[in-house]
N, CA, C and O atoms as CSV, one atom per row, in Angstrom:
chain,resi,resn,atom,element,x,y,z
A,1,UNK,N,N,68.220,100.324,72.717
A,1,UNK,CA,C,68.770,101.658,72.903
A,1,UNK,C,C,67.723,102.498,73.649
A,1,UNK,O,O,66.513,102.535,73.427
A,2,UNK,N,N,68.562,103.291,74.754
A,2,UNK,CA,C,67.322,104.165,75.630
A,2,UNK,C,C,67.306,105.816,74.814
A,2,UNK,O,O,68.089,106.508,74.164
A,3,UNK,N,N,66.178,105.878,75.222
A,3,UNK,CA,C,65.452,107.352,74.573
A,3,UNK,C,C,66.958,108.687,75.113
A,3,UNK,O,O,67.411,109.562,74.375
A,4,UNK,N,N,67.167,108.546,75.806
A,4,UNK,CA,C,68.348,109.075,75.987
A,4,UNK,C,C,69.427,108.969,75.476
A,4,UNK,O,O,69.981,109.959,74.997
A,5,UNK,N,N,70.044,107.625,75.449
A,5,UNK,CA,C,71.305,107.357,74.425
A,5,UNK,C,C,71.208,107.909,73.069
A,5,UNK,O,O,72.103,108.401,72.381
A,6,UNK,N,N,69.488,107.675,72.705
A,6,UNK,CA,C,69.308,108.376,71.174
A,6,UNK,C,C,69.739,109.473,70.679
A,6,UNK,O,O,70.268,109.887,69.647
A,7,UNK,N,N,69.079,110.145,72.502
A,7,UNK,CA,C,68.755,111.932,72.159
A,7,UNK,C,C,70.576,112.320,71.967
A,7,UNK,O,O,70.997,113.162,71.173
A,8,UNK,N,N,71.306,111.620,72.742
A,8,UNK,CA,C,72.780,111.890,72.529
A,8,UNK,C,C,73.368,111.804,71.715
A,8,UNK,O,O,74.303,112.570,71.483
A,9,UNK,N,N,72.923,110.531,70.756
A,9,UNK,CA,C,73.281,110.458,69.661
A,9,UNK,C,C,73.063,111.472,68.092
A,9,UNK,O,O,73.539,111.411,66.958
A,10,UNK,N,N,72.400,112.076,68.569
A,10,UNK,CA,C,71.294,112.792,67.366
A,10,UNK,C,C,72.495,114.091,66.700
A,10,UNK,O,O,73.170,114.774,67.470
A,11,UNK,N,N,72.530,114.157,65.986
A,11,UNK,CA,C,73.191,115.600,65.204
A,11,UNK,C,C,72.550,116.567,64.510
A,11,UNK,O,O,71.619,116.174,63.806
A,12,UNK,N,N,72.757,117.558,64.514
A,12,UNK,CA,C,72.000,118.197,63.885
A,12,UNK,C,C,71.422,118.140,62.449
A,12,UNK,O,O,70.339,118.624,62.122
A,13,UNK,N,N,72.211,117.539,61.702
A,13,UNK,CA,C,71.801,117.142,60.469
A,13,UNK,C,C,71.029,116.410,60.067
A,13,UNK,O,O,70.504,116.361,58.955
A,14,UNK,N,N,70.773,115.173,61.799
A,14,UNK,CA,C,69.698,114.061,61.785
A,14,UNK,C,C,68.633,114.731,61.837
A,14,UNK,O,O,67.818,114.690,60.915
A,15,UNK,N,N,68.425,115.592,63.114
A,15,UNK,CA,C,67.164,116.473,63.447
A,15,UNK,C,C,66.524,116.939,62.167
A,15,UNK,O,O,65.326,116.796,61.923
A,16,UNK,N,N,67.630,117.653,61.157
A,16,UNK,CA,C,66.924,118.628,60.232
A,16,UNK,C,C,66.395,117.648,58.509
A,16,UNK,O,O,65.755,118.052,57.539
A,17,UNK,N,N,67.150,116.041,58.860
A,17,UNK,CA,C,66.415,114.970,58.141
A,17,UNK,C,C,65.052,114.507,58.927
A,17,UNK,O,O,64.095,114.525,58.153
A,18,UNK,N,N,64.685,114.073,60.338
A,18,UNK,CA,C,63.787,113.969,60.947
A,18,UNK,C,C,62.745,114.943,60.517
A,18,UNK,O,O,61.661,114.580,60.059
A,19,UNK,N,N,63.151,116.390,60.699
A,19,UNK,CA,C,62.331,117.165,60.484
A,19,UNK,C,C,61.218,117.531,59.167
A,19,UNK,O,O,60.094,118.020,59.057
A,20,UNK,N,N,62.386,116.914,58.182
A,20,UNK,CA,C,62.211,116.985,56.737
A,20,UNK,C,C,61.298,116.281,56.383
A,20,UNK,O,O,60.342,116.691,55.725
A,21,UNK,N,N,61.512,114.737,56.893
A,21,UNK,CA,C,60.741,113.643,57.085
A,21,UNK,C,C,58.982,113.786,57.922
A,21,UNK,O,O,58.013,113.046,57.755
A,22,UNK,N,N,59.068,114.590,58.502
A,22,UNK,CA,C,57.753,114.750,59.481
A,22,UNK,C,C,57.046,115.999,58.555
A,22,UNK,O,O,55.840,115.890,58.333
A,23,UNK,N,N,57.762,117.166,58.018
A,23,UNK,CA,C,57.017,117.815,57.148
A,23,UNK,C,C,56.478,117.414,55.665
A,23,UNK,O,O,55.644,118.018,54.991
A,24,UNK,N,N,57.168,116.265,55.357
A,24,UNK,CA,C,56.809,115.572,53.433
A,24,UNK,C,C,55.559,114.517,54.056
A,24,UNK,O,O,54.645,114.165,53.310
A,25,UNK,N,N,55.632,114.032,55.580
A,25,UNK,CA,C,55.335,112.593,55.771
A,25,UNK,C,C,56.237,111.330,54.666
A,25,UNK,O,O,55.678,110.340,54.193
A,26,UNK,N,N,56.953,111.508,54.559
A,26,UNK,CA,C,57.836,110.068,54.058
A,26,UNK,C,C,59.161,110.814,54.552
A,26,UNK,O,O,59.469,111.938,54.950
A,27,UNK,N,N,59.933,109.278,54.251
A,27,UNK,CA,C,61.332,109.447,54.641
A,27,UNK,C,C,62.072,109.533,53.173
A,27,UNK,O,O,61.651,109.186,52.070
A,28,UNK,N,N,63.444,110.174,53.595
A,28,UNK,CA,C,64.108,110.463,52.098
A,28,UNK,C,C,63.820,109.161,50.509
A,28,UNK,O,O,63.643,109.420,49.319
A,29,UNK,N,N,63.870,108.252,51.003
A,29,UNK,CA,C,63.392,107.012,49.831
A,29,UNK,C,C,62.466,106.814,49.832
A,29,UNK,O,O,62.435,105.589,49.719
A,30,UNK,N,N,61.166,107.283,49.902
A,30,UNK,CA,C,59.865,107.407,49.631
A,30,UNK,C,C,58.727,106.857,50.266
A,30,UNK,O,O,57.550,106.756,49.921
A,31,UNK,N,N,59.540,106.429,51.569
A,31,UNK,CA,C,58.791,105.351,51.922
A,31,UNK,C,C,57.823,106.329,53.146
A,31,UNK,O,O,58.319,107.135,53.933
A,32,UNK,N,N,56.134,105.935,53.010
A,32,UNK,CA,C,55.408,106.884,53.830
A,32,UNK,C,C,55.206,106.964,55.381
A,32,UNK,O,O,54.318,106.222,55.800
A,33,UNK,N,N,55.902,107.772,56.370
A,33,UNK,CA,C,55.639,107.482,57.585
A,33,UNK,C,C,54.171,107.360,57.963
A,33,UNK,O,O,53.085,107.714,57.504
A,34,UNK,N,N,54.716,106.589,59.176
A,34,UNK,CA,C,53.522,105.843,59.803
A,34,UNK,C,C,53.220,106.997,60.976
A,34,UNK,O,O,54.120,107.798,61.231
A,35,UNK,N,N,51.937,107.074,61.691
A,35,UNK,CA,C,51.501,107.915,62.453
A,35,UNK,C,C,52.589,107.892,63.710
A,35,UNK,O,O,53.259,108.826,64.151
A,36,UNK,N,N,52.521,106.160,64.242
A,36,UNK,CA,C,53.453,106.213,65.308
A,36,UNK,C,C,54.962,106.585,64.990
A,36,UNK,O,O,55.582,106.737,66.043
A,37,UNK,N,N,55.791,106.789,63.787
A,37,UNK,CA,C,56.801,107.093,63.405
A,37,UNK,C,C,56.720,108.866,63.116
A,37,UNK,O,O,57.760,109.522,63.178
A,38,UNK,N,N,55.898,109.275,62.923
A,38,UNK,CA,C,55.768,110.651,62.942
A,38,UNK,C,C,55.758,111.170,64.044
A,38,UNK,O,O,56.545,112.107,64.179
A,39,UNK,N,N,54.927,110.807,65.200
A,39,UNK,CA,C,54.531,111.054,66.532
A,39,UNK,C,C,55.932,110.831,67.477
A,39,UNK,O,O,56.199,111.624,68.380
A,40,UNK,N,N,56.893,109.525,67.125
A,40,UNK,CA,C,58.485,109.471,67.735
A,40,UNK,C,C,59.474,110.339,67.074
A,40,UNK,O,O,60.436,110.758,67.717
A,41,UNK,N,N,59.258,110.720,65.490
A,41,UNK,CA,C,60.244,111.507,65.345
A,41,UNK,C,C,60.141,112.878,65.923
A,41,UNK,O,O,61.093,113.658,65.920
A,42,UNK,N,N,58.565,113.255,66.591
A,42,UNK,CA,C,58.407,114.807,66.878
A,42,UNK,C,C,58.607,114.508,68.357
A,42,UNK,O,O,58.903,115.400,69.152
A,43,UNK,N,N,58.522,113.855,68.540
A,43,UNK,CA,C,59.163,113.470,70.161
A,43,UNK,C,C,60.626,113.652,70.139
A,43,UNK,O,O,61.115,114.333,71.040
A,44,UNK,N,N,61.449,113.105,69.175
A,44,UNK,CA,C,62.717,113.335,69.054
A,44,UNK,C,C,63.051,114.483,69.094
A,44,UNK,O,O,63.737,114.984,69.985
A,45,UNK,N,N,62.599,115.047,68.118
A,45,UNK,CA,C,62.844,116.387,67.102
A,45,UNK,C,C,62.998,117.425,68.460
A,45,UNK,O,O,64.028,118.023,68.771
A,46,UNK,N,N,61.359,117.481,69.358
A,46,UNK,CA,C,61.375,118.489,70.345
A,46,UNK,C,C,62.394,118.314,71.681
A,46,UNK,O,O,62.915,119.183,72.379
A,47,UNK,N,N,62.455,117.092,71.743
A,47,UNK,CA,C,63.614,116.935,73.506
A,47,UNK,C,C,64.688,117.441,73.129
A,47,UNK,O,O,65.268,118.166,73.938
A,48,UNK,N,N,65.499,117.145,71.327
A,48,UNK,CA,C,66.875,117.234,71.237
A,48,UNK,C,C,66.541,118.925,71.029
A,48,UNK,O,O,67.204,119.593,71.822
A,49,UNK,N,N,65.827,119.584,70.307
A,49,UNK,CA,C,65.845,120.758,70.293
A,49,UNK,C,C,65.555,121.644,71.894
A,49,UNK,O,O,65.806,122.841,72.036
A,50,UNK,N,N,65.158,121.018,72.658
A,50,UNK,CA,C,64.694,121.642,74.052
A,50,UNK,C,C,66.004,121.388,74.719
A,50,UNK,O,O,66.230,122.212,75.605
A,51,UNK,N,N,66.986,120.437,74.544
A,51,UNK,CA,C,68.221,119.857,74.974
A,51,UNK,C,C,69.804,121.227,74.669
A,51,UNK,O,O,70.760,121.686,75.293
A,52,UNK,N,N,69.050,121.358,73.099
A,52,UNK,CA,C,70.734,121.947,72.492
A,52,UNK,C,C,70.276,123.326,71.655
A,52,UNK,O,O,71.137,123.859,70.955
A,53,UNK,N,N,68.809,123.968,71.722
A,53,UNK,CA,C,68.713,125.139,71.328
A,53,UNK,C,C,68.310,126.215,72.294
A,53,UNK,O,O,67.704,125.984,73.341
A,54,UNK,N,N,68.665,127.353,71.900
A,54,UNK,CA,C,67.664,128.757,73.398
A,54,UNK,C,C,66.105,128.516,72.175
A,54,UNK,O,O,65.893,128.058,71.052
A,55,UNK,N,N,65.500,129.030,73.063
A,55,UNK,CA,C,63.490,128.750,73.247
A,55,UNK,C,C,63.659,129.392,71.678
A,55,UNK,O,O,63.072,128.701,70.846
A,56,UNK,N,N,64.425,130.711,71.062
A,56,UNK,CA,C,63.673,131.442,69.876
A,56,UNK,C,C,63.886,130.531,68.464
A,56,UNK,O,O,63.471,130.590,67.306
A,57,UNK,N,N,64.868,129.570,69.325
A,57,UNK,CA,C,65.504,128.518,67.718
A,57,UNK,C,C,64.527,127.431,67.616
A,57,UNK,O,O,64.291,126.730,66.632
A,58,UNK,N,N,63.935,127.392,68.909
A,58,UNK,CA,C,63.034,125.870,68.866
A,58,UNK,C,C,61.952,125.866,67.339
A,58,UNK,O,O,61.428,126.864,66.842
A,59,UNK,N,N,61.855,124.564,66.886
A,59,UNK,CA,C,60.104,124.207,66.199
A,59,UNK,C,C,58.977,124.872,66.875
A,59,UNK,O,O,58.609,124.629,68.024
A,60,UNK,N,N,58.413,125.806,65.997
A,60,UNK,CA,C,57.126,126.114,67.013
A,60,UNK,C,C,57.266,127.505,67.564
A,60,UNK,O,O,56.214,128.139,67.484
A,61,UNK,N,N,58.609,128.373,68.282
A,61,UNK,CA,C,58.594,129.161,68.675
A,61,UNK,C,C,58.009,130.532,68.341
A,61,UNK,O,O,58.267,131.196,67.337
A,62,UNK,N,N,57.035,130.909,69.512
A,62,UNK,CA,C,56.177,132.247,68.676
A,62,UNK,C,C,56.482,133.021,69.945
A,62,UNK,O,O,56.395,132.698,71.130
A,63,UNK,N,N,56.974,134.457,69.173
A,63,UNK,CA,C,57.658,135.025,70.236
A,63,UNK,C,C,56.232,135.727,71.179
A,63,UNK,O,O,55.029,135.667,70.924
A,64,UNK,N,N,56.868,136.293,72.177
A,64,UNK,CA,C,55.558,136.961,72.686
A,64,UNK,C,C,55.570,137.969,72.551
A,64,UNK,O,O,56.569,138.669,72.389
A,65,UNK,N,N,54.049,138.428,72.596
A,65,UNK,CA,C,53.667,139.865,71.759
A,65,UNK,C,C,53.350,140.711,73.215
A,65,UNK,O,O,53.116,140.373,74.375
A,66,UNK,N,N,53.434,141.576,72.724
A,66,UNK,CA,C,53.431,142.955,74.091
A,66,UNK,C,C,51.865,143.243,74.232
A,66,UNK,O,O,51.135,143.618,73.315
A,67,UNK,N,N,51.537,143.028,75.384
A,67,UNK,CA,C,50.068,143.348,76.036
A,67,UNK,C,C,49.925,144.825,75.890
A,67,UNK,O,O,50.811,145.639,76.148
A,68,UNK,N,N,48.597,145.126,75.405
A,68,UNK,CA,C,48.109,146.603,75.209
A,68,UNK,C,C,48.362,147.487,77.453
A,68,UNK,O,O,48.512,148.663,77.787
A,69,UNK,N,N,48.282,146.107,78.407
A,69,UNK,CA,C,48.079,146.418,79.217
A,69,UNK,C,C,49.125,146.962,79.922
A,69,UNK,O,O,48.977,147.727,80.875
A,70,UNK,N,N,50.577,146.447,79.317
A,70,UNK,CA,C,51.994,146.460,79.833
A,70,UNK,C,C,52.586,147.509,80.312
A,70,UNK,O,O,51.890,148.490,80.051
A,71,UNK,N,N,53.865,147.898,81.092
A,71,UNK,CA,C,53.637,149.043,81.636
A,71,UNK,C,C,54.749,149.134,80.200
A,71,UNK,O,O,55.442,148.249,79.698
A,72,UNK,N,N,54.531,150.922,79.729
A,72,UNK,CA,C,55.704,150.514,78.499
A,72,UNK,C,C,56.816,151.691,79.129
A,72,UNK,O,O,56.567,152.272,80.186
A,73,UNK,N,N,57.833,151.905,78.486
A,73,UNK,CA,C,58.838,152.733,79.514
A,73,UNK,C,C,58.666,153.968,78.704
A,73,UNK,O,O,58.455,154.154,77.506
A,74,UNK,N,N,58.861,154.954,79.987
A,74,UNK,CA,C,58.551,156.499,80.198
A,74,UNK,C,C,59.627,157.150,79.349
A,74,UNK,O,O,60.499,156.350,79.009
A,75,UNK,N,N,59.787,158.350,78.935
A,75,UNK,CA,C,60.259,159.127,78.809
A,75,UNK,C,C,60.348,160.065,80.037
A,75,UNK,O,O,59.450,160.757,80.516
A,76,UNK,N,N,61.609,159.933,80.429
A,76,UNK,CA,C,62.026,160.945,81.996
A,76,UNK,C,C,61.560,162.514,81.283
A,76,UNK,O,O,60.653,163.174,81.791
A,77,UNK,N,N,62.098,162.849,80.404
A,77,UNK,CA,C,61.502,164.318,80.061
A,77,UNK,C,C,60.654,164.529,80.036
A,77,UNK,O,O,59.787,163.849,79.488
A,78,UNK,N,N,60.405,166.057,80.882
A,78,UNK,CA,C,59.067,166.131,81.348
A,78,UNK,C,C,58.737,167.700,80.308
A,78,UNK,O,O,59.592,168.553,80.073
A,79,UNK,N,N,57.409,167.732,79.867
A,79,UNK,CA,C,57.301,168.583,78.949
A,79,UNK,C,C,57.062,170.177,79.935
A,79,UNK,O,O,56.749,170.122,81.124
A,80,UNK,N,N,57.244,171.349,79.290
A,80,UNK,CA,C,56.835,172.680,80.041
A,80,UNK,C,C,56.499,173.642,79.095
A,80,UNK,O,O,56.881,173.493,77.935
A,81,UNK,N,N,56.075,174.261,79.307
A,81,UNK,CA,C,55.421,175.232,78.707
A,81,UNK,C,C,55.950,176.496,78.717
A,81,UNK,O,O,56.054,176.991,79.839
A,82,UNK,N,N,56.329,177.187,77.749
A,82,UNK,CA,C,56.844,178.460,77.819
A,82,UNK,C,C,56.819,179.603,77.410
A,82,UNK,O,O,57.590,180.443,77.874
């Protein structure tokens, strides 16, 4: 089976067992993943999520923070004195 046929195959419910699996390190019956089985399921985990989510749903996503340098938006009202 190609890395593709997989990624097609995958459901969301697999992903969020994969996922489950890569955060305990074992799989649901106790059995302890192996480095290279951790390292393919986060390979999985990220293509199908880069495939079928927007960027803020992804694993990992840290939104970006606003630069002190940024231009920030004006207030058109202009103050006067009276």
């Amino acid at each position: 089976m190609s890395f593709e046929t997989l990624l097609n195959s995958l459901s969301p419910q697999v992903i969020g067992s994969l996922k489950r699996a890569i955060e305990l390190g074992k799989w649901p019956d106790g059995r302890v993943l192996t480095d290279e089985q951790r390292r393919r399921c986060g390979q999985a985990v990220s293509a199908w999520e880069q495939r079928n989510l927007p960027p803020e749903s992804r694993t990992g996503f840290v939104p970006p923070k606003e630069s002190p340098c940024a231009p920030r938006p004006t207030d058109e009202r202009k103050l006067t004195w009276v």
